[in-house]
N, C-alpha and C positions, 0 to 999 in steps of 0.2 A: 082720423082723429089725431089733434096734436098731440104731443105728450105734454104735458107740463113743464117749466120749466124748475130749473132746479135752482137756488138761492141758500144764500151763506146763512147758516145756522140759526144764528141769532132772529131771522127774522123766518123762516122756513117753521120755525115752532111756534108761528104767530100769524098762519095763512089767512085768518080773518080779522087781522087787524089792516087795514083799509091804508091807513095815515102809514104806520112803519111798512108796510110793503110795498107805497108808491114811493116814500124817502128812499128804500135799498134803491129800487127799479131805477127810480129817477138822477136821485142828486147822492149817495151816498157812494165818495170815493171819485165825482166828475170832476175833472181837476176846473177852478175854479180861479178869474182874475179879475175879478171886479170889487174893489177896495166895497162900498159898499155891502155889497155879500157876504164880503169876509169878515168885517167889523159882526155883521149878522151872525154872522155863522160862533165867530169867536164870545159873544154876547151869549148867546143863545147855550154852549158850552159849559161856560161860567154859570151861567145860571141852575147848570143841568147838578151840579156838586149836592152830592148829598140825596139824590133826585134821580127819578128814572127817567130815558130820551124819550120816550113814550110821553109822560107828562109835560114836556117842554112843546114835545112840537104839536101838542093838544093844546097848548096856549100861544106856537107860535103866531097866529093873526092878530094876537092882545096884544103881544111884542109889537109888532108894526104898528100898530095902530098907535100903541101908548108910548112907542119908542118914533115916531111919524116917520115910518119908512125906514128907521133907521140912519137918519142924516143925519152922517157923520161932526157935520158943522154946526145945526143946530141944537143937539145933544150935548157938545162941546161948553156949549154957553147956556144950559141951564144952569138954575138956581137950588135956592131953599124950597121956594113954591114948586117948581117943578119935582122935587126929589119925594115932597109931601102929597103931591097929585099921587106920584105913582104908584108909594107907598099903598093908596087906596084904591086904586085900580086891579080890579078881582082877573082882570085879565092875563096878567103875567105875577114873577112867583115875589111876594110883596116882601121881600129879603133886604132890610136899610144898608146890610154889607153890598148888596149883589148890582143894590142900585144904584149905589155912591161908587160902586168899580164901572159901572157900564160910563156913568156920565165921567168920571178919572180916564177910562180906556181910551173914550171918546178925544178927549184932550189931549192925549199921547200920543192917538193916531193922528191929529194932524198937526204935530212936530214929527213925528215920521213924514208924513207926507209933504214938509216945506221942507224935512233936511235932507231927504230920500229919493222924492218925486212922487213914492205910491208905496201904502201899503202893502199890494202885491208884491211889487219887489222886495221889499223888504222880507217877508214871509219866506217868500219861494228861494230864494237867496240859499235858506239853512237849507236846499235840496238840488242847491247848482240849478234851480231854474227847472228839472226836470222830474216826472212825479216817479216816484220810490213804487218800483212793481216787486213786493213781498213773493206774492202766490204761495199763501200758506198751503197744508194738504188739510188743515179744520181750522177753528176758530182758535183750539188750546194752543194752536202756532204763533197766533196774533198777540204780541207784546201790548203791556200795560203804558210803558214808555221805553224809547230808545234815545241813543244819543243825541241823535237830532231834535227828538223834542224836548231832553234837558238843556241842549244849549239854547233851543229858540225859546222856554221857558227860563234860564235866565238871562237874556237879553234882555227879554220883555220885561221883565220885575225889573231890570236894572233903567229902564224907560220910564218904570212909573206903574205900567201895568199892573191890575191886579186881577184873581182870580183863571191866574195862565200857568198854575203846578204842572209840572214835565206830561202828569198823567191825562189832565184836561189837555193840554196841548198836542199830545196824541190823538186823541178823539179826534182835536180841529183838524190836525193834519190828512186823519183817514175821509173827514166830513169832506174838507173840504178839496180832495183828492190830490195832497201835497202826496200822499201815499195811497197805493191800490193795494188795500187787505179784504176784499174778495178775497175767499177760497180759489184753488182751482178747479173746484165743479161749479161753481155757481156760472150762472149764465153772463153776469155783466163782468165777471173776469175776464172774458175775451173778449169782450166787444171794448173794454178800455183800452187794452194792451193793443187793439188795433187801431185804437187813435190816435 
């Protein structure tokens, strides 16, 4: 018989919750370079203020869908009518702040992307390009925000961005695996560090 496998805290106290325990398994902390993804990911975030990740990524498919994918470009160039669709769309969190930042964020990232080349780099930049291996010994190890994501949150406010405070940018950086804050028991601690 196998043993179990052992997983960082936060989600180890929520063994039967299905959704956060394939997001640890899966995508929490994979380092990530797909402009795309990452507007996703950084959306999703922002959306998350105020709000538990649990709730977000129970509405993440109403994102996609009511966000179409996520296209970066055509999110860019919505409108009135579009920001009033969303508004009424029960499928994502119907916040006039959260949805006026997604379609602003959108427009930001592609003046990043004509004066940059990619969002990715832009991002990975505040970590030289390589993801930040913490390997806390618990979760009370794992910082709320560090330097890296005060200065990647005011870059990005100073772009236009909004809803990217030091401590949501954290989060993106751990989401999106600009940083490995796995514990060192959990199991996808090592299988990162071996990537």
């Amino acid at each position: 018989m196998t043993a179990p496998l052992t997983r960082c805290a936060w989600v180890r106290n929520r063994p039967d919750d299905d959704i956060m325990v394939r997001y640890h398994d899966e995508e929490w902390g994979v380092p990530l370079h797909d402009d795309q993804r990452l507007f996703e990911l950084l959306t999703l975030e922002g959306a998350q203020a105020g709000l538990s990740w649990d709730t977000i990524l129970k509405r993440r498919e109403g994102y996609r869908r009511a966000f179409e994918g996520f296209d970066i470009a055509r999110i860019a160039a919505y409108g009135t009518t579009d920001a009033e669709r969303l508004l009424s769309d029960t499928g994502i969190i119907r916040n006039r702040a959260k949805v006026a930042a997604t379609i602003g964020n959108a427009q930001a990232t592609l003046e990043v992307q004509r004066e940059l080349g990619s969002l990715d780099a832009y991002l990975w930049g505040f970590v030289d390009g390589q993801a930040v291996v913490n390997g806390p010994e618990s979760m009370s190890d794992v910082p709320a925000k560090t330097p890296a994501s005060e200065a990647m949150s005011k870059a990005l406010l100073k772009r236009g961005f909004r809803f990217v405070g030091p401590t949501i940018v954290y989060a993106f950086m751990q989401s999106a695996g600009l940083v490995n804050d796995h514990t060192r028991d959990c199991f996808r601690y090592g299988e990162l560090v071996g990537k």
